[in-house]
N, CA, C and O atoms as a MOPAC input file, in Angstrom:
PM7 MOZYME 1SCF
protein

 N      0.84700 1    -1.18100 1     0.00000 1
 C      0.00000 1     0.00000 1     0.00000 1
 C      0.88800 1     1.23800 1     0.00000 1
 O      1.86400 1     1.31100 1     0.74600 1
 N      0.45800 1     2.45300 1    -1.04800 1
 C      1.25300 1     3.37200 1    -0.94700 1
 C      1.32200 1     4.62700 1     0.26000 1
 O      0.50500 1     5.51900 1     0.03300 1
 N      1.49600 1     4.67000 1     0.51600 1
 C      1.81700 1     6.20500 1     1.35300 1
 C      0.61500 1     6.84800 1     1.62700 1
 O      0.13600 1     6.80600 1     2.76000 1
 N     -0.10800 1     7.64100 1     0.39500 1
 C     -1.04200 1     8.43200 1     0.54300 1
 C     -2.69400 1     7.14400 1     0.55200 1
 O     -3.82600 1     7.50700 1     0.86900 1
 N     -2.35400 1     5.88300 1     0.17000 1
 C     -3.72300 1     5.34400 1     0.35700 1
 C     -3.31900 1     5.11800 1     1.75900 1
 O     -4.15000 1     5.62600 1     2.51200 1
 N     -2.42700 1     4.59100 1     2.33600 1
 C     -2.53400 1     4.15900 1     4.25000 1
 C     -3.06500 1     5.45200 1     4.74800 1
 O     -3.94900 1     5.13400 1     5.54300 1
 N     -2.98000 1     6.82100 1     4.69100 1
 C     -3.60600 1     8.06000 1     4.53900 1
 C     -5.06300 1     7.47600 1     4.73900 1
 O     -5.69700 1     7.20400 1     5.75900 1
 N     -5.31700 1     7.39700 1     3.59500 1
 C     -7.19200 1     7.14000 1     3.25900 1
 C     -7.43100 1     6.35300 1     3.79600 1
 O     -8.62700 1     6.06700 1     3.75800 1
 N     -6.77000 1     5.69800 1     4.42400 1
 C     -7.39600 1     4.01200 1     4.47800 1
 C     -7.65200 1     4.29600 1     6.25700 1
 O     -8.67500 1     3.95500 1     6.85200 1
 N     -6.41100 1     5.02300 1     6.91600 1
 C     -6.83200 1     5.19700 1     8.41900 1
 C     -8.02100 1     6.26500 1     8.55500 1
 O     -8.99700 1     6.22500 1     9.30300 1
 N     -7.70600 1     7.08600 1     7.75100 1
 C     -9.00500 1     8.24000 1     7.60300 1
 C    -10.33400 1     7.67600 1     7.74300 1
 O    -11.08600 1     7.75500 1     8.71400 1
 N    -10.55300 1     6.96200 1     6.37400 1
 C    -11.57500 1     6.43400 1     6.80000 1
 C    -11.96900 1     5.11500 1     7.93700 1
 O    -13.11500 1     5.09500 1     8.38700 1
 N    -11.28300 1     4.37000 1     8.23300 1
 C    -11.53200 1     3.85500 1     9.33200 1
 C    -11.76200 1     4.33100 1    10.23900 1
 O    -12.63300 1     3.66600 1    10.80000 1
 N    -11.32500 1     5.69000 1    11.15000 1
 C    -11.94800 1     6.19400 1    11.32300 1
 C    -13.06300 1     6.98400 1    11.58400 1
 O    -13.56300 1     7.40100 1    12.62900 1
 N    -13.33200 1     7.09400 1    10.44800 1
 C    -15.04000 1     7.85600 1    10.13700 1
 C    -14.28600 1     9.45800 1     9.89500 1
 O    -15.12300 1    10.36000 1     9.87200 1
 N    -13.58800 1     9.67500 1     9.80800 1
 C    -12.96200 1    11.01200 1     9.47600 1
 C    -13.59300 1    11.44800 1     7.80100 1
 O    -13.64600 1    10.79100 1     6.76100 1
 N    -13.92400 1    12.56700 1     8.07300 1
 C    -14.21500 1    13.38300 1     6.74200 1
 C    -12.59600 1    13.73500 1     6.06800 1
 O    -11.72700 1    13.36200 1     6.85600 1
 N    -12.03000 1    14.36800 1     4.78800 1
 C    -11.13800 1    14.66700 1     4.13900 1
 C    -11.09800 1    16.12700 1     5.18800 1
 O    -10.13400 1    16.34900 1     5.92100 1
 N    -12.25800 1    17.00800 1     5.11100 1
 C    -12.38500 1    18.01500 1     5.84500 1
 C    -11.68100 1    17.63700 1     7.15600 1
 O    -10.48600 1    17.68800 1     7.44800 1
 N    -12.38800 1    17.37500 1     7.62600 1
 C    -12.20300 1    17.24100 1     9.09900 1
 C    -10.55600 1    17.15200 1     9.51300 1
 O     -9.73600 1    17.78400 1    10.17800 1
 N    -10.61400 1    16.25100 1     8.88300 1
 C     -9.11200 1    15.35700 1     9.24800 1
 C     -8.06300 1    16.80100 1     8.81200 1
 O     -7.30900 1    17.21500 1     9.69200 1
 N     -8.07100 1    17.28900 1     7.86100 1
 C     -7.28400 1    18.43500 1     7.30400 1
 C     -7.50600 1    19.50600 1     8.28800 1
 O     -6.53500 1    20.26100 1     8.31700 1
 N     -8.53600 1    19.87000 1     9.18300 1
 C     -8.39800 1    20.93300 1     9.86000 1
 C     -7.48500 1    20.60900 1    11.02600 1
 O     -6.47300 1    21.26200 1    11.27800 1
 N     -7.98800 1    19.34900 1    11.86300 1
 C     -7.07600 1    18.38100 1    12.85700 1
 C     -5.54000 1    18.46800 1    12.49500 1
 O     -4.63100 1    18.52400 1    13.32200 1
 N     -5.41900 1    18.47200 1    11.27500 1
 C     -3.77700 1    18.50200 1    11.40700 1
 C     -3.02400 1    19.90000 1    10.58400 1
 O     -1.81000 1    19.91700 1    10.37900 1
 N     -3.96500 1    21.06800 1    10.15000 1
 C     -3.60400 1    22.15600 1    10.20700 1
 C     -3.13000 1    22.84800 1     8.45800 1
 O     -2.40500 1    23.74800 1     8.03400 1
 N     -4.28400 1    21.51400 1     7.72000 1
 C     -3.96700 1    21.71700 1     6.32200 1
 C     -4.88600 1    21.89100 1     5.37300 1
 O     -5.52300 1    20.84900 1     5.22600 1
 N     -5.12400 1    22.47200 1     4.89200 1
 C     -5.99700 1    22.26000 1     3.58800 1
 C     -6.82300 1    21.25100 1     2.97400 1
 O     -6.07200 1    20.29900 1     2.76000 1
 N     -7.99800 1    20.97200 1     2.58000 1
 C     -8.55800 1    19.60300 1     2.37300 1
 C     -7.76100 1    19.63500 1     1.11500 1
 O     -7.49600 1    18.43400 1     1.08500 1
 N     -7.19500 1    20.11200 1     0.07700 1
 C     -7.05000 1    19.98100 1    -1.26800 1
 C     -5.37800 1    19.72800 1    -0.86600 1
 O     -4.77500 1    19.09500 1    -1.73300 1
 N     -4.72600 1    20.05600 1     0.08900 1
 C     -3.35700 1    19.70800 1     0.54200 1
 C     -3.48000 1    18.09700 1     0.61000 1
 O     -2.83400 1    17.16700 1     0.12500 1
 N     -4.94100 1    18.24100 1     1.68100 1
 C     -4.68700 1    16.55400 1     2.29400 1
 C     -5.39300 1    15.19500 1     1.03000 1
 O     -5.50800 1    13.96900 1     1.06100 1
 N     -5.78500 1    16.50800 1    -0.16300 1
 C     -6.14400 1    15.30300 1    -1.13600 1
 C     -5.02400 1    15.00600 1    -2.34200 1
 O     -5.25700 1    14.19700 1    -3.24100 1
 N     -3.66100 1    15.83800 1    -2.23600 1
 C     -2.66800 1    15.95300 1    -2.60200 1
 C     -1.96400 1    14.74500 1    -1.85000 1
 O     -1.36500 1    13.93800 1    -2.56100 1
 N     -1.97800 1    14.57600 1    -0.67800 1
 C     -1.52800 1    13.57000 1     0.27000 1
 C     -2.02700 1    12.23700 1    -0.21700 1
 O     -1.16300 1    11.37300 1    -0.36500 1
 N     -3.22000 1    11.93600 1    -0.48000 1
 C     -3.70700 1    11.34400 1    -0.20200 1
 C     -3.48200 1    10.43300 1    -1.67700 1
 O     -3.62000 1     9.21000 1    -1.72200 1
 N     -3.17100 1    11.15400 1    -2.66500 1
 C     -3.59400 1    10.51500 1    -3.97300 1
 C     -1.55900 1    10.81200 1    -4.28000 1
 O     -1.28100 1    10.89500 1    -5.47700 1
 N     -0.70900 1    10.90700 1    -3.59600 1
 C      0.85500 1    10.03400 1    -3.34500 1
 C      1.22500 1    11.40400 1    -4.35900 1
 O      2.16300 1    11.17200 1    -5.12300 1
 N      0.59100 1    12.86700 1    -4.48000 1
 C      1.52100 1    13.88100 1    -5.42300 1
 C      2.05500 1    14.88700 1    -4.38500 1
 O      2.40700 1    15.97000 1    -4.85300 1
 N      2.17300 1    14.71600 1    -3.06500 1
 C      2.58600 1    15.44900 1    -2.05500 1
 C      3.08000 1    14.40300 1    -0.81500 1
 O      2.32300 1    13.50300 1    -0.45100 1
 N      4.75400 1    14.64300 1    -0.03700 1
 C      4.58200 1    13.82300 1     0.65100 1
 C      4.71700 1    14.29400 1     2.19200 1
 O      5.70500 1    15.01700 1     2.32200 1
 N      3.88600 1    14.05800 1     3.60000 1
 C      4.36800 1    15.02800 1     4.43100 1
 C      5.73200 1    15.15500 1     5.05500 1
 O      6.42800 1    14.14000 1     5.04400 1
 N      6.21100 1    16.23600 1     5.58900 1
 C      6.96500 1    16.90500 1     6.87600 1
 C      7.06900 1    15.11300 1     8.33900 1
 O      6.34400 1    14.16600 1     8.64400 1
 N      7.79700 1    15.40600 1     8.54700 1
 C      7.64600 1    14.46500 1     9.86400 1
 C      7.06300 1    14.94400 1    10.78300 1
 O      6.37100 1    14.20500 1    11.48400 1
 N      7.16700 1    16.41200 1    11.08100 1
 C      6.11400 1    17.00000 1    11.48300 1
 C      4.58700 1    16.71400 1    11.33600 1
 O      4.01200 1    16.15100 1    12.26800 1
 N      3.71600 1    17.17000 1     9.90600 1
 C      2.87400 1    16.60500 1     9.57800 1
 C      2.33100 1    15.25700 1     9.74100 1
 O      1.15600 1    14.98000 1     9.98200 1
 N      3.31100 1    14.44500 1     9.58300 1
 C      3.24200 1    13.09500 1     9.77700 1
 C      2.93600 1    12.79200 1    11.23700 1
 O      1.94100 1    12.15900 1    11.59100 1
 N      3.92600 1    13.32200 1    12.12300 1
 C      3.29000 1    13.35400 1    13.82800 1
 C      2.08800 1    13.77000 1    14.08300 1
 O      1.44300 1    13.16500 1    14.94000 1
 N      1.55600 1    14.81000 1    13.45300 1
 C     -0.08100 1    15.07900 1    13.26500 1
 C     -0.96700 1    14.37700 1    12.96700 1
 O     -2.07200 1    14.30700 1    13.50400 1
 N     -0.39400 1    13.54400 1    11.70800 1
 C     -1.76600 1    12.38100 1    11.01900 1
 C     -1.91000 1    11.43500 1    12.11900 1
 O     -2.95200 1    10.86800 1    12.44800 1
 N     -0.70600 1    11.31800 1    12.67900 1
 C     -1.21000 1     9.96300 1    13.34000 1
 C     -1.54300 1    10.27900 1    14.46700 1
 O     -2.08500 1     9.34600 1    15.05900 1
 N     -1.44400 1    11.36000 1    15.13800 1
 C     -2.35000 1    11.88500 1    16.60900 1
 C     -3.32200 1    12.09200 1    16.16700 1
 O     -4.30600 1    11.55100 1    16.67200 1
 N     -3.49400 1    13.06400 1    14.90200 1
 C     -5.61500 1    12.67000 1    14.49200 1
 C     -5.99300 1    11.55000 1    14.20600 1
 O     -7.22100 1    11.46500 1    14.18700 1
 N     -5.45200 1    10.62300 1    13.96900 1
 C     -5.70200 1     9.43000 1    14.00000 1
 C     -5.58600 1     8.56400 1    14.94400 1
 O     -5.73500 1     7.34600 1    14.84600 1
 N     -5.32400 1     9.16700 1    15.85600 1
 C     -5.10500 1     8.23400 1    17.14800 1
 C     -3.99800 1     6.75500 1    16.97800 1
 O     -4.26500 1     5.85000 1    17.76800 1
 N     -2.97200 1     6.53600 1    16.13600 1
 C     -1.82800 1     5.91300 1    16.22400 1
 C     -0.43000 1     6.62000 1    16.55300 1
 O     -0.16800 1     7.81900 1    16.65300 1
 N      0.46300 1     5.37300 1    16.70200 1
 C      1.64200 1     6.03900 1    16.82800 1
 C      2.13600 1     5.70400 1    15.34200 1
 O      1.51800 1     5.04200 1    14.50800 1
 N      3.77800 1     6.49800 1    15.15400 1
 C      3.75900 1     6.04900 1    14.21800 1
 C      4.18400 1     4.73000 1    13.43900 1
 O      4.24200 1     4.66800 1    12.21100 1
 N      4.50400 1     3.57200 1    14.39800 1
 C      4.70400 1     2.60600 1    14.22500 1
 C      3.70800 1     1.81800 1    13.47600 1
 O      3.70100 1     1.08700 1    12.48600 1
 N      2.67100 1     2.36800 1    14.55800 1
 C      1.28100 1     1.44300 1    13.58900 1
 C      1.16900 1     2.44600 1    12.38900 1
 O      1.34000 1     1.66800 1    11.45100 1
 N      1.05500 1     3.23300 1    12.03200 1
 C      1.21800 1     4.16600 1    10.88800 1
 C      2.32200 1     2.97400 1     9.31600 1
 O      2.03500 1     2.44600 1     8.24200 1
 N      3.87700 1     3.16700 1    10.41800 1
 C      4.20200 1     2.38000 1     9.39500 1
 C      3.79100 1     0.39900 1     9.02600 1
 O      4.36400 1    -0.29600 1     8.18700 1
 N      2.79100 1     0.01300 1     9.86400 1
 C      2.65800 1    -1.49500 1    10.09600 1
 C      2.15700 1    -1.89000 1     8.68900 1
 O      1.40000 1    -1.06600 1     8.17600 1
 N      2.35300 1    -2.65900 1     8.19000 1
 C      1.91000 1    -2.97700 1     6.60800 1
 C      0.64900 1    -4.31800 1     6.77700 1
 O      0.39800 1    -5.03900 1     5.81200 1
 N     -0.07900 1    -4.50000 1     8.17200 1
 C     -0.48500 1    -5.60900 1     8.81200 1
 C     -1.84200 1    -4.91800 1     9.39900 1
 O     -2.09200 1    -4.92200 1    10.60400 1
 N     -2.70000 1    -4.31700 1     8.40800 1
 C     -3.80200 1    -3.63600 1     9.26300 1
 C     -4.42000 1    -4.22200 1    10.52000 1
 O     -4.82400 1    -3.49400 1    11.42700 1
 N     -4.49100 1    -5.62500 1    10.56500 1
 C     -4.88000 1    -6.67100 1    11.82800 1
 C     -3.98800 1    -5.90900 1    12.90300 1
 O     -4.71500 1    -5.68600 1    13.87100 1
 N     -2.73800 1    -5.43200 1    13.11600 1
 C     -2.51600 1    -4.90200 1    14.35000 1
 C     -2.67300 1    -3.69100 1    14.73600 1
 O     -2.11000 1    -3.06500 1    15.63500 1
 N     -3.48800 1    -3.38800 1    13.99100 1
 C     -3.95600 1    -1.51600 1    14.57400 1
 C     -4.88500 1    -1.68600 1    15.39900 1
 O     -5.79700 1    -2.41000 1    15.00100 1
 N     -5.00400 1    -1.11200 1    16.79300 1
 C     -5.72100 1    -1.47500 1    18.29400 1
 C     -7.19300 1    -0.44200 1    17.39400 1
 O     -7.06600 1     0.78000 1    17.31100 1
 N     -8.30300 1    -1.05700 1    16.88600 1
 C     -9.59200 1    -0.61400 1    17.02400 1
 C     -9.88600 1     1.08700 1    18.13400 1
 O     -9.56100 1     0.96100 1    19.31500 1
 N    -10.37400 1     2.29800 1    17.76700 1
 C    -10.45300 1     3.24300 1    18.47100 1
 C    -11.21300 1     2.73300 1    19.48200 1
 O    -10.59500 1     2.51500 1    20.52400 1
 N    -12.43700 1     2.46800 1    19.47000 1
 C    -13.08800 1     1.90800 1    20.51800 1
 C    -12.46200 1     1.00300 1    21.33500 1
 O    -13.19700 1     1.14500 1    22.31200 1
 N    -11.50500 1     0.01900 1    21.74200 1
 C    -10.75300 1    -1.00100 1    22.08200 1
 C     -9.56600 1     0.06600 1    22.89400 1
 O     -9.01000 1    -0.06100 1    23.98500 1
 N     -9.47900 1     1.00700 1    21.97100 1
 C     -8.16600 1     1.90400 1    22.94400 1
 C     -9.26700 1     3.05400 1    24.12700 1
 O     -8.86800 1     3.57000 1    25.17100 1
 N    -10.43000 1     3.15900 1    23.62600 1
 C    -11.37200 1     4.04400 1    24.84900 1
 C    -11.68300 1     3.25400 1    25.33000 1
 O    -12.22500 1     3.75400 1    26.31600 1
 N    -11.83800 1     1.54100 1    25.46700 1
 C    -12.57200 1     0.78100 1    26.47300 1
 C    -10.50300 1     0.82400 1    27.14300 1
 O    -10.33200 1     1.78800 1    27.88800 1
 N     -9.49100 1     0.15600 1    26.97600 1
 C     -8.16100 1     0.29100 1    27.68600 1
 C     -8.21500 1     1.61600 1    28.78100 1
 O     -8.29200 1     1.62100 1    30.00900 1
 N     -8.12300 1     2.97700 1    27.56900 1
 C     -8.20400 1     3.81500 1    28.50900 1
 C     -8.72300 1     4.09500 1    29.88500 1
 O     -8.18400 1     4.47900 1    30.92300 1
 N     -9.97500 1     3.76800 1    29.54300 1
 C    -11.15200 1     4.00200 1    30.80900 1
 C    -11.04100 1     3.17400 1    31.74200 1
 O    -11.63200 1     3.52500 1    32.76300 1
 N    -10.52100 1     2.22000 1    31.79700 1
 C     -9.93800 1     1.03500 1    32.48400 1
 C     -8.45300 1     0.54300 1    33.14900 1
 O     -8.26500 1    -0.34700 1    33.97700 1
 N     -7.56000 1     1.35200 1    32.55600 1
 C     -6.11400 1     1.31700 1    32.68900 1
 C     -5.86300 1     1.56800 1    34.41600 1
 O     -4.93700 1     0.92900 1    34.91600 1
 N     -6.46100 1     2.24400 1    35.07800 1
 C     -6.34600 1     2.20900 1    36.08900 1
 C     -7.22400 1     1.45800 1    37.69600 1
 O     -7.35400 1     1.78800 1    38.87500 1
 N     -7.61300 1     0.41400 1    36.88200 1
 C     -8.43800 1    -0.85600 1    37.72500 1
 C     -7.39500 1    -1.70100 1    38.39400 1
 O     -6.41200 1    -2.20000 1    37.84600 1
 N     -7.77600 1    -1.80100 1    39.75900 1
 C     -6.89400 1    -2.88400 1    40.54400 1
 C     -6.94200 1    -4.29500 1    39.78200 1
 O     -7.53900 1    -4.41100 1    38.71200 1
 N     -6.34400 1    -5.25000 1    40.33800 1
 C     -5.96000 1    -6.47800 1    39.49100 1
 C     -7.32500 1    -7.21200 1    39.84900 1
 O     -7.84000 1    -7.83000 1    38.91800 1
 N     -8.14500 1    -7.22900 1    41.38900 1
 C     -9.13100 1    -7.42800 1    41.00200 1
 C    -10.29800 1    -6.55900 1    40.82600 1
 O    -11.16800 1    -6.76200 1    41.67300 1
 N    -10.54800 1    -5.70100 1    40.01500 1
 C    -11.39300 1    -5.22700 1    39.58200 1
 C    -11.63200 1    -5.47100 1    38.25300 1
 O    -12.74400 1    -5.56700 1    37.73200 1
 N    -10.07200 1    -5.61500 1    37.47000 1
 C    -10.14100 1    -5.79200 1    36.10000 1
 C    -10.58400 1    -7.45300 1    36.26100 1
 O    -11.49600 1    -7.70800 1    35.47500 1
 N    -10.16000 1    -8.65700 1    37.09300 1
 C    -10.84000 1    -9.50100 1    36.91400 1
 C    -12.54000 1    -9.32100 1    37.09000 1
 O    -13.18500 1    -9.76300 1    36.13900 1
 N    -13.30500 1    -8.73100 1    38.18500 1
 C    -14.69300 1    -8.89500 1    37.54700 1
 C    -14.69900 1    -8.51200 1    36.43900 1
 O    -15.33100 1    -9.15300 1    35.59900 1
 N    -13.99800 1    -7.34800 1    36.08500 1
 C    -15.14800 1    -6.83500 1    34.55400 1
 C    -14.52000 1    -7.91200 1    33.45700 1
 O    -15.24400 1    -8.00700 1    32.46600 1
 N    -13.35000 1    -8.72900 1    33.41900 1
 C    -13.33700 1    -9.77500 1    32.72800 1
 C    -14.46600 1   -10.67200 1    33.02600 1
 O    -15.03300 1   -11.10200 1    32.02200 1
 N    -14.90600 1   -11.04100 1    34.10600 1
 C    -16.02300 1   -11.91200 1    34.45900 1
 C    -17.20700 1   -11.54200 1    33.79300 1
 O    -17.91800 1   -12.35800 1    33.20700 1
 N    -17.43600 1   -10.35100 1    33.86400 1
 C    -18.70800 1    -9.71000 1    33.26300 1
 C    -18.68100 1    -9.49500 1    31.66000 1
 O    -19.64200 1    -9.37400 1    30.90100 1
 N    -17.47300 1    -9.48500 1    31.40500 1
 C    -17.59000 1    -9.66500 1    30.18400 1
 C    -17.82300 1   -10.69300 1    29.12200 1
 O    -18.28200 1   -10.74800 1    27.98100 1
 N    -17.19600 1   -11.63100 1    30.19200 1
 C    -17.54000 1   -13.39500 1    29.47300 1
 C    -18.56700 1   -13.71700 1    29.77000 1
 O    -19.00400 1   -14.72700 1    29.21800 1
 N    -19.32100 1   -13.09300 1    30.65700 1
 C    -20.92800 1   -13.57900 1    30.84200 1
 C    -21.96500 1   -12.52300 1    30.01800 1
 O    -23.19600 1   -12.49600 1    30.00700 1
 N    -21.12600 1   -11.80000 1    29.44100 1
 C    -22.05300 1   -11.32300 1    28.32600 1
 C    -22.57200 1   -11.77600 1    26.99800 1
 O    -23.59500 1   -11.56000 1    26.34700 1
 N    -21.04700 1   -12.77100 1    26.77500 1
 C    -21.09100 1   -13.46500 1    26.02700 1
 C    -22.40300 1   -14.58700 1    25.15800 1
 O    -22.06500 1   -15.33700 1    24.24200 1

């Protein structure tokens, strides 16, 4: 995958508009459709931007393995949770397998 489709491809996974996403990182929608279609390439700068509006680092940015990009929802259920004692996170494991 080239450059500017991993661009599109987190964008839209996301749910990000072309808009949107271009204001989030401080560019032009017609910049970020320059990006996007591989005739512009960003700043590392820029690049530290896409992937904080996108909520990756840039590792997963460079991963060529979409299966290991942590789901946004999956990183707000971690978040909200990151600070549960060892047993607390076991009930809500409990509760979660009995949701099942």
């Amino acid at each position: 995958m080239q450059f500017g489709e991993r661009i599109k491809s987190l964008r839209l996974s996301n749910k990000l508009t072309a808009t949107q996403l271009a204001k989030d990182i401080g560019v032009t929608r017609e910049y970020l459709s320059r990006l996007e279609n591989n005739a512009k390439s960003p700043s590392f700068e820029l690049l530290e931007k896409l992937c904080g509006a996108l909520n990756i680092t840039l590792a997963e940015f460079f991963k060529t393995d979409s299966s290991d990009i942590i789901p946004e929802h999956f990183k707000e259920f971690i978040n909200q949770n990151k600070n549960l004692t060892p047993e607390q996170l076991e009930k809500l494991n409990e509760f979660i397998k009995a949701l099942k």
